[in-house]
C-alpha positions in Angstrom: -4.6 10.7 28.5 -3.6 13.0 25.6 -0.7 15.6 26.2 1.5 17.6 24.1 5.4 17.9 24.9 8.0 20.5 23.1 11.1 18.8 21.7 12.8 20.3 24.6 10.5 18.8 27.2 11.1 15.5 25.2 14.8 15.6 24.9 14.5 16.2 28.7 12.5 13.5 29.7 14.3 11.2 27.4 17.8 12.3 29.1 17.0 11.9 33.0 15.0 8.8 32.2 17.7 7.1 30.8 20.0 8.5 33.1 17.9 6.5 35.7 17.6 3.0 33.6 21.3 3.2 33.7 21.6 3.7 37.4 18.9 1.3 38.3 21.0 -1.4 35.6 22.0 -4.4 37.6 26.1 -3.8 38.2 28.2 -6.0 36.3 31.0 -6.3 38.5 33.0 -8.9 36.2 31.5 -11.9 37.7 29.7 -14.5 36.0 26.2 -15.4 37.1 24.7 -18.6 37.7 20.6 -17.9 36.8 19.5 -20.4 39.1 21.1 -18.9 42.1 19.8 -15.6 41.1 16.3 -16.7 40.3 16.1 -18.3 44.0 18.3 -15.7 45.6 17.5 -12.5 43.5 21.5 -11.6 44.2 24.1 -13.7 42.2 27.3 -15.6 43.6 29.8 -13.8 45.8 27.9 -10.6 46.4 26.4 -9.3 49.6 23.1 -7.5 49.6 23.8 -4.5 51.0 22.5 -1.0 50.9 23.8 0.9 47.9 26.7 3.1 48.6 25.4 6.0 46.4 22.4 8.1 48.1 20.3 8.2 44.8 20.5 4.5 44.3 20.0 3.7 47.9 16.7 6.0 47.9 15.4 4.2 44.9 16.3 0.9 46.4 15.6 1.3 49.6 16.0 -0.8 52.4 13.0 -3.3 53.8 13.8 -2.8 57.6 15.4 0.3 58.5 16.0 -0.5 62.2 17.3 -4.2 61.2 20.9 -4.5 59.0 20.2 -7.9 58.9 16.8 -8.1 57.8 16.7 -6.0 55.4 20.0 -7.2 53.5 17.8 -10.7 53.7 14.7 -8.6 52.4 17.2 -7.4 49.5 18.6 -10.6 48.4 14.9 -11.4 47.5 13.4 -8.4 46.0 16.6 -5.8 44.6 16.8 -8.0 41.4 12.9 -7.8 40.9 12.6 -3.8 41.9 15.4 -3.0 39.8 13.8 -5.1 36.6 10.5 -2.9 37.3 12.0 0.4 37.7 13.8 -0.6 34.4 10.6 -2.1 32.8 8.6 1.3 33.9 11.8 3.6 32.2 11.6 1.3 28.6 7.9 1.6 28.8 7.4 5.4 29.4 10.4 6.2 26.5 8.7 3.2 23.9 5.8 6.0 24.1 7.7 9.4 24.2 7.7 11.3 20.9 11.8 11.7 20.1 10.9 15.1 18.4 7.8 16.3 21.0 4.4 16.5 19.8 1.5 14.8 20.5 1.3 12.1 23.2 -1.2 9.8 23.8 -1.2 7.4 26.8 -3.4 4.2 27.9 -4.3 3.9 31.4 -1.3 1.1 31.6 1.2 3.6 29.8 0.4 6.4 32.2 1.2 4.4 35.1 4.1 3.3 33.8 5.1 7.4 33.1 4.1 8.1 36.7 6.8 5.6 37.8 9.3 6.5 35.9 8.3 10.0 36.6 8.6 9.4 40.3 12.0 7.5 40.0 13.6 10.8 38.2 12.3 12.9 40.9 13.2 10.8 43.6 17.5 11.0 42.4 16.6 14.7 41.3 15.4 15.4 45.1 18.4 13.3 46.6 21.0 15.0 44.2 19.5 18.2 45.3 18.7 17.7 49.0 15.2 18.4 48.1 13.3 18.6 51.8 9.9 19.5 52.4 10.6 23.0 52.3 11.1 22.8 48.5 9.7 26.1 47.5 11.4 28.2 50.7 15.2 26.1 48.9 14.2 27.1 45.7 13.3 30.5 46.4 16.6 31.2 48.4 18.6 30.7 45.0 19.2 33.4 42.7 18.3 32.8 38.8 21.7 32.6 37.8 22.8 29.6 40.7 23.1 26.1 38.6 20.7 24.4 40.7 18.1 27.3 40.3 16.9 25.5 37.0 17.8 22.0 38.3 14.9 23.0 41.4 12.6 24.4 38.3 12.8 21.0 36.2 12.0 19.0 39.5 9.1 21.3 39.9 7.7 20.7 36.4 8.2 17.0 36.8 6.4 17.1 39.9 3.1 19.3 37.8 3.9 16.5 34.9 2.7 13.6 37.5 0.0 15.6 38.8 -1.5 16.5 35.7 -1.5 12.5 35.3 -2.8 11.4 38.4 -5.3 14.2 37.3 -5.8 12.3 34.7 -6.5 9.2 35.5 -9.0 9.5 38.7 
């Protein structure tokens, strides 16, 4: 897959990307962790797996059973530690193969994948930050040109036309 990007599409990318490694970061909440207990348990010593408090964080770590509290804090303590390692992993990887000035990119189909994740990560906080619904266009078009989130709804709409021209690309 072969693309071009303006410095400003770049320096955008770059920017919410990171903004989602560092979200998706495993907290450090002072404690020290014992690597065998969080090998086995995914979650170290002393802290509960529970849903994240913040609505971004808890829509890209979402829970395994919705209608079980339970279950799913069970399903977490196994798999947060892992999704949050690949959400990471998929950020590093799409920003090792982002130009820092724009230009020319060109993408294996392993790199793409890892773009469309990423991709879909930035979208996914964009859309909770905005209370993006499935009337995205009739929200957007409600806001005048000069409302803040009128260009905030215009960058999740070229996000969403970046991962389709991938996807495009790659069937």
């Amino acid at each position: 897959m072969r693309a071009w990007l303006a410095a400003a599409e770049a320096s955008l990318l770059r920017s919410l990307v990171g903004q989602v490694m560092t979200l998706v970061a495993a907290e450090d909440k002072g404690t020290s962790v014992d690597e065998l207990e969080l090998l086995f348990s995914g979650v170290p010593a002393g802290e509960d797996p529970t849903t994240p408090e913040d609505p971004v964080l808890a829509r890209l770590l979402p829970d395994g059973y919705s209608d079980d509290p339970e279950a799913a804090g069970e399903f977490r303590k196994y798999t947060e530690a892992s999704l949050r390692s690949a959400k990471h992993q998929a950020a590093q990887d799409m920003l090792a193969t982002l130009p820092l000035a724009g230009g020319r990119v060109q993408l294996t189909g392993d790199q793409a994948l890892a773009w469309l994740k990423a991709l879909n990560d930035v979208r996914l906080a964009l859309g909770v930050r905005l209370g993006v619904t499935e009337d995205f266009e009739e929200q957007w078009g409600k806001l005048a040109q000069d409302d803040p989130q009128w260009t905030a709804f215009e960058v999740y709409a070229w996000l969403g036309a970046v991962q389709e021209s991938l996807v495009q690309a790659l069937g």
